[in-house]
Biopython code that builds the backbone (N, CA, C, O; Angstrom):
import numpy as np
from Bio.PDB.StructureBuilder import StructureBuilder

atoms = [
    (1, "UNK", "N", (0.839, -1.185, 0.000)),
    (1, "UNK", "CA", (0.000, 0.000, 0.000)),
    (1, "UNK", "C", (0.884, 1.249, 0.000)),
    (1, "UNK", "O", (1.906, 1.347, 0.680)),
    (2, "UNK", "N", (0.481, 2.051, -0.693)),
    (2, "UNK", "CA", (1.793, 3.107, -1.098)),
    (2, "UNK", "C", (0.669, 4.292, 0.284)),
    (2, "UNK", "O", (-0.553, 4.366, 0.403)),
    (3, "UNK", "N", (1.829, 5.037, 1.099)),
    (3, "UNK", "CA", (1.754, 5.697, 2.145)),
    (3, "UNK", "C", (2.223, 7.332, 1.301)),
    (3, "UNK", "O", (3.138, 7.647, 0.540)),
    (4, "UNK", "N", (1.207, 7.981, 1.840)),
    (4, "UNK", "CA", (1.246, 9.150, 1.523)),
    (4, "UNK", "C", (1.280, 9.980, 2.789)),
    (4, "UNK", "O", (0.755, 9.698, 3.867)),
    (5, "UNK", "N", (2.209, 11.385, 2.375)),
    (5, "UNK", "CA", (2.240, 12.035, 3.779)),
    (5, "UNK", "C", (1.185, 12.866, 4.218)),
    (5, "UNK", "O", (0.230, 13.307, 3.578)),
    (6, "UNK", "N", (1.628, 13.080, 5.915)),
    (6, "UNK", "CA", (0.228, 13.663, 5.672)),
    (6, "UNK", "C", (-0.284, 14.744, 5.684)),
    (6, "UNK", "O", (-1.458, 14.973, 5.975)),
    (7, "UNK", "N", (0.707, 15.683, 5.306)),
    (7, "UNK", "CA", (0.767, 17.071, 4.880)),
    (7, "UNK", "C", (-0.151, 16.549, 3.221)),
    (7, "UNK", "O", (-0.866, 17.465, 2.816)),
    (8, "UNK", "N", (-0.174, 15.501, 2.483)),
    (8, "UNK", "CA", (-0.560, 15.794, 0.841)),
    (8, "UNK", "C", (-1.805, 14.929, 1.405)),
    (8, "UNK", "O", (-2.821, 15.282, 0.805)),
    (9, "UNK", "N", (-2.031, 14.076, 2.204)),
    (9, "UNK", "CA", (-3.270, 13.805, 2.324)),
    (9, "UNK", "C", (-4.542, 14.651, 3.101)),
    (9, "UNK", "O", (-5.751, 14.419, 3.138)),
    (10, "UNK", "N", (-3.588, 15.895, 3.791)),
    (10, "UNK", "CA", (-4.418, 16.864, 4.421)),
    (10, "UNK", "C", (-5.262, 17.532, 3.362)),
    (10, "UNK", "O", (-6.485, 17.530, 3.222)),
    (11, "UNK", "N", (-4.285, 18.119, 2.631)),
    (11, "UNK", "CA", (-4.490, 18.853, 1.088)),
    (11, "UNK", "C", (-5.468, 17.972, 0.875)),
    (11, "UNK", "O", (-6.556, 18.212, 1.397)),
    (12, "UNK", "N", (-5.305, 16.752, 0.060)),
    (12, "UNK", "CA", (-5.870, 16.237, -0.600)),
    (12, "UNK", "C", (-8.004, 16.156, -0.126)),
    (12, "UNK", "O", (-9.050, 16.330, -0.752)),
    (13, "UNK", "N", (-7.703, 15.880, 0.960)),
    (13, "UNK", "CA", (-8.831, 16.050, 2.130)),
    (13, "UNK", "C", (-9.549, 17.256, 1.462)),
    (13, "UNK", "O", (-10.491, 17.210, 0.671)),
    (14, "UNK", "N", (-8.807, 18.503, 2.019)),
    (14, "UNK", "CA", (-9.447, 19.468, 2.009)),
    (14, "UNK", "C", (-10.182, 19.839, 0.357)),
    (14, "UNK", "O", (-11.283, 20.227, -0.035)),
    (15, "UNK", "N", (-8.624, 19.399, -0.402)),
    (15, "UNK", "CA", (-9.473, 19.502, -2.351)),
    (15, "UNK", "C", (-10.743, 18.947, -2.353)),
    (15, "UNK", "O", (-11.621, 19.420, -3.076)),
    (16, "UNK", "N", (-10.986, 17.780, -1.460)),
    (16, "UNK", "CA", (-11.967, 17.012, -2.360)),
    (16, "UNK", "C", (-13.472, 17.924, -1.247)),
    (16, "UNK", "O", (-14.594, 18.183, -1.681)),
    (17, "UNK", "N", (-13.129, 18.115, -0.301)),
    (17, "UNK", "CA", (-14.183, 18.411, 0.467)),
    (17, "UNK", "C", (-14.505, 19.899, -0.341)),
    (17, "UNK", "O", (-15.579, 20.400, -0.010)),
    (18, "UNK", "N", (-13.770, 20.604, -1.279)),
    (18, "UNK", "CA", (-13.780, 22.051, -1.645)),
    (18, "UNK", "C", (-14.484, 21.352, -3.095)),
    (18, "UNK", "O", (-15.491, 22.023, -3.324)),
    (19, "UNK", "N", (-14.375, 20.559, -3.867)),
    (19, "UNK", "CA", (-14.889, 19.991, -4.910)),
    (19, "UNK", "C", (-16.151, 19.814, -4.495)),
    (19, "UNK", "O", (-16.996, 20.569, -4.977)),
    (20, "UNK", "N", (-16.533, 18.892, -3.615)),
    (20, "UNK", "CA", (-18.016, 18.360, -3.162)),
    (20, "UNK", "C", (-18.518, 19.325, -2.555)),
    (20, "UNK", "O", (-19.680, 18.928, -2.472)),
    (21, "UNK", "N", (-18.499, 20.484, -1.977)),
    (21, "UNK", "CA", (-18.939, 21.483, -1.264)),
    (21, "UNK", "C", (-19.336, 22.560, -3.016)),
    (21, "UNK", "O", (-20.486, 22.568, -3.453)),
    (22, "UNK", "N", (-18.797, 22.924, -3.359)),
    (22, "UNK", "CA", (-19.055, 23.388, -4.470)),
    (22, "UNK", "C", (-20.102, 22.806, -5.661)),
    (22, "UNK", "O", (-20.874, 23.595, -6.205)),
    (23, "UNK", "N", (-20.082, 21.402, -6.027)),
    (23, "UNK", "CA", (-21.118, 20.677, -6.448)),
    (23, "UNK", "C", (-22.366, 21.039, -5.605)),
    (23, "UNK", "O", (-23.370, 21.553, -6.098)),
    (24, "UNK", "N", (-22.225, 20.735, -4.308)),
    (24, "UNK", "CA", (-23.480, 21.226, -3.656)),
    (24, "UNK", "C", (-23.758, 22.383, -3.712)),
    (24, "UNK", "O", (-24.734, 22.661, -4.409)),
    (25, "UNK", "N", (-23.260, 23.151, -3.235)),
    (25, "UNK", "CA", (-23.815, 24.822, -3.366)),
    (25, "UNK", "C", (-24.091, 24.669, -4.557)),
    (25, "UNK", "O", (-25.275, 24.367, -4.403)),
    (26, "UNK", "N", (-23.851, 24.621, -6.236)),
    (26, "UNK", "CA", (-23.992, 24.937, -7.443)),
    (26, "UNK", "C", (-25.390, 24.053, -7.732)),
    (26, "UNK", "O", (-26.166, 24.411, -8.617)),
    (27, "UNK", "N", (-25.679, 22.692, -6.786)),
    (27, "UNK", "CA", (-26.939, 22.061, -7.465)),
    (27, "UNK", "C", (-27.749, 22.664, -6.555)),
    (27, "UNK", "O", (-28.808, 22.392, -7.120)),
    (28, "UNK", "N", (-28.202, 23.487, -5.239)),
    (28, "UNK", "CA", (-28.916, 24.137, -4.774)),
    (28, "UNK", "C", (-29.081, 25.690, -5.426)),
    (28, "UNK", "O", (-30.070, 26.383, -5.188)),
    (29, "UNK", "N", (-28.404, 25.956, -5.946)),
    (29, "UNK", "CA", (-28.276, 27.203, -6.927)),
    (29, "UNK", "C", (-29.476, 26.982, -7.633)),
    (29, "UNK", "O", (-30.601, 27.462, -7.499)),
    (30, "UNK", "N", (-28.959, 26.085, -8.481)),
    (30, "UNK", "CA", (-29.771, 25.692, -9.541)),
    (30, "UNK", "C", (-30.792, 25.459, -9.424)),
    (30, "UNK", "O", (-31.580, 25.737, -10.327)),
    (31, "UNK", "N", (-31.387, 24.590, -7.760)),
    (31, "UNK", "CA", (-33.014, 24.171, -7.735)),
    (31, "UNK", "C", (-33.640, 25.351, -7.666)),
    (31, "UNK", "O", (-34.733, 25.528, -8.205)),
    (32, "UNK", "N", (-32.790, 26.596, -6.762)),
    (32, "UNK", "CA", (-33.490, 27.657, -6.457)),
    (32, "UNK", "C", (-33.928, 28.455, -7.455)),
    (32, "UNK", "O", (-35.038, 28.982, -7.379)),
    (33, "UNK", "N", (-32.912, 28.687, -8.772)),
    (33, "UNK", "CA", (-33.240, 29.739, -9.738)),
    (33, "UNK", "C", (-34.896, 28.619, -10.271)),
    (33, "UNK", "O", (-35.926, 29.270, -10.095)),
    (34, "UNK", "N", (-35.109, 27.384, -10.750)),
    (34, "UNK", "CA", (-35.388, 26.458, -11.256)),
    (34, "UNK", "C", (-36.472, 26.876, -10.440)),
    (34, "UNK", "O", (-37.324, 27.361, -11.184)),
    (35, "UNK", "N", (-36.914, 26.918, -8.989)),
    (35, "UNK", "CA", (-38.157, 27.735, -8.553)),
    (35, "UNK", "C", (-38.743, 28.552, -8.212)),
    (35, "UNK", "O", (-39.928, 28.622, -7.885)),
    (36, "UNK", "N", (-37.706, 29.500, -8.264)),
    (36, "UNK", "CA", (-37.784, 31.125, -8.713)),
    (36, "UNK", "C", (-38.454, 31.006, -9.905)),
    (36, "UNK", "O", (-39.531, 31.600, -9.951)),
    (37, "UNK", "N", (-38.114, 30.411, -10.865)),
    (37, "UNK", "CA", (-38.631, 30.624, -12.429)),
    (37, "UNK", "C", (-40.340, 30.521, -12.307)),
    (37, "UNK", "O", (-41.087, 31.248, -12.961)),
    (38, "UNK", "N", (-40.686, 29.750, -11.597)),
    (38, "UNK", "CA", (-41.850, 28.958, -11.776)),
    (38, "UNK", "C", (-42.530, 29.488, -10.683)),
    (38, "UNK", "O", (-43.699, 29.748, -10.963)),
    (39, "UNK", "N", (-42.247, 29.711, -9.665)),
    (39, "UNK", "CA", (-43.231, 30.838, -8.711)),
    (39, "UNK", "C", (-43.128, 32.023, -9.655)),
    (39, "UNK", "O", (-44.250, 32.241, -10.112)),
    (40, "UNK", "N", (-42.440, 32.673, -10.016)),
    (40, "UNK", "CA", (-42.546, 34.076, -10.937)),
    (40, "UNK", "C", (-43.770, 34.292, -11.863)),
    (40, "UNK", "O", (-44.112, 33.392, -12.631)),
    (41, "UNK", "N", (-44.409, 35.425, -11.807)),
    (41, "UNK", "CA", (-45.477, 35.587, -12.504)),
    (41, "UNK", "C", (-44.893, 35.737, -14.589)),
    (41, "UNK", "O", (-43.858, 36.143, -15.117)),
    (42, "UNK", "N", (-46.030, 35.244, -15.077)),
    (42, "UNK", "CA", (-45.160, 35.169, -16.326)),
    (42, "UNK", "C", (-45.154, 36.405, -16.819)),
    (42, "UNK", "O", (-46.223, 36.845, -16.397)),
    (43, "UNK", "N", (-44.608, 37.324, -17.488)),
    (43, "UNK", "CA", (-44.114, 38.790, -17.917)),
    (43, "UNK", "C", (-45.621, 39.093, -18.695)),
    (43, "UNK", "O", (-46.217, 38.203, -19.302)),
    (44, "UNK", "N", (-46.119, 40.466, -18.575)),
    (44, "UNK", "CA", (-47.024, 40.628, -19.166)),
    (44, "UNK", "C", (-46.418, 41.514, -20.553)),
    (44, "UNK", "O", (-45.372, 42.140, -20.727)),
    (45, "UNK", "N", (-47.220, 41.329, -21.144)),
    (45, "UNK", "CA", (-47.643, 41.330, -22.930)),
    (45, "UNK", "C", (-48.699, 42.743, -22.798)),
    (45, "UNK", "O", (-49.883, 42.761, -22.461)),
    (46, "UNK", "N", (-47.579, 44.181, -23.292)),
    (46, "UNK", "CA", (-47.858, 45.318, -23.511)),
    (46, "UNK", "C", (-49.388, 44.765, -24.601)),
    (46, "UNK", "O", (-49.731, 43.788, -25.266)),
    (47, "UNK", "N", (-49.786, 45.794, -24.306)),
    (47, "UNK", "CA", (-51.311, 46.001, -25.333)),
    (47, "UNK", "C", (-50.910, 47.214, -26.381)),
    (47, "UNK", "O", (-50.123, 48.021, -25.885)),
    (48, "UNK", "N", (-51.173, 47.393, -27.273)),
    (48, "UNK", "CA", (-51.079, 48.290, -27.951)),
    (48, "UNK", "C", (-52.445, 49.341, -28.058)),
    (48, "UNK", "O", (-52.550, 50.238, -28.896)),
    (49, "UNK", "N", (-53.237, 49.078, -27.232)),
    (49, "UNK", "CA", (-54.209, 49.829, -27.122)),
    (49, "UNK", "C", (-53.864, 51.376, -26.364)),
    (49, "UNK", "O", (-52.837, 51.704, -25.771)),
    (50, "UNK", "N", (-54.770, 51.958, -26.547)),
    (50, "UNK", "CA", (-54.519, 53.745, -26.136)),
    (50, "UNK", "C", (-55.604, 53.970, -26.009)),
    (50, "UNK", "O", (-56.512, 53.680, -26.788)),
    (51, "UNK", "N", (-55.699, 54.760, -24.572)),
    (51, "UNK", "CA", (-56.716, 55.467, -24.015)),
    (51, "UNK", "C", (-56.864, 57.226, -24.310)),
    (51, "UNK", "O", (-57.788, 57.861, -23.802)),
]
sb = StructureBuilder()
sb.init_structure("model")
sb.init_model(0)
sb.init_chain("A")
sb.init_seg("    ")
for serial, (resi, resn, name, xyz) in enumerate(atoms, 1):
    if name == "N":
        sb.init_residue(resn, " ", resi, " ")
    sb.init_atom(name, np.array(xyz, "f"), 0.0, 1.0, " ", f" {name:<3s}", serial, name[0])
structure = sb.get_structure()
């Protein structure tokens, strides 16, 4: 079993926890805009009418 130190397995730790922490924040991003969109009223459509 090849032994790594543990100064590069600290690192390594912390990369992956900064990778997976980022996936998460970015797929909660996404649900939120995703129901933002859909609670949002849909844009209204000027009339060309004149009073």
């Amino acid at each position: 079993m090849i032994h790594i130190p543990a100064v590069d397995q600290a690192f390594l730790l912390l990369l992956i926890v900064f990778c997976l922490g980022t996936c998460v924040v970015r797929a909660f991003w996404e649900l939120e805009q995703v129901r933002a969109r859909r609670i949002a009223p849909p844009p209204r459509r000027r009339t060309m009418e004149r009073d």
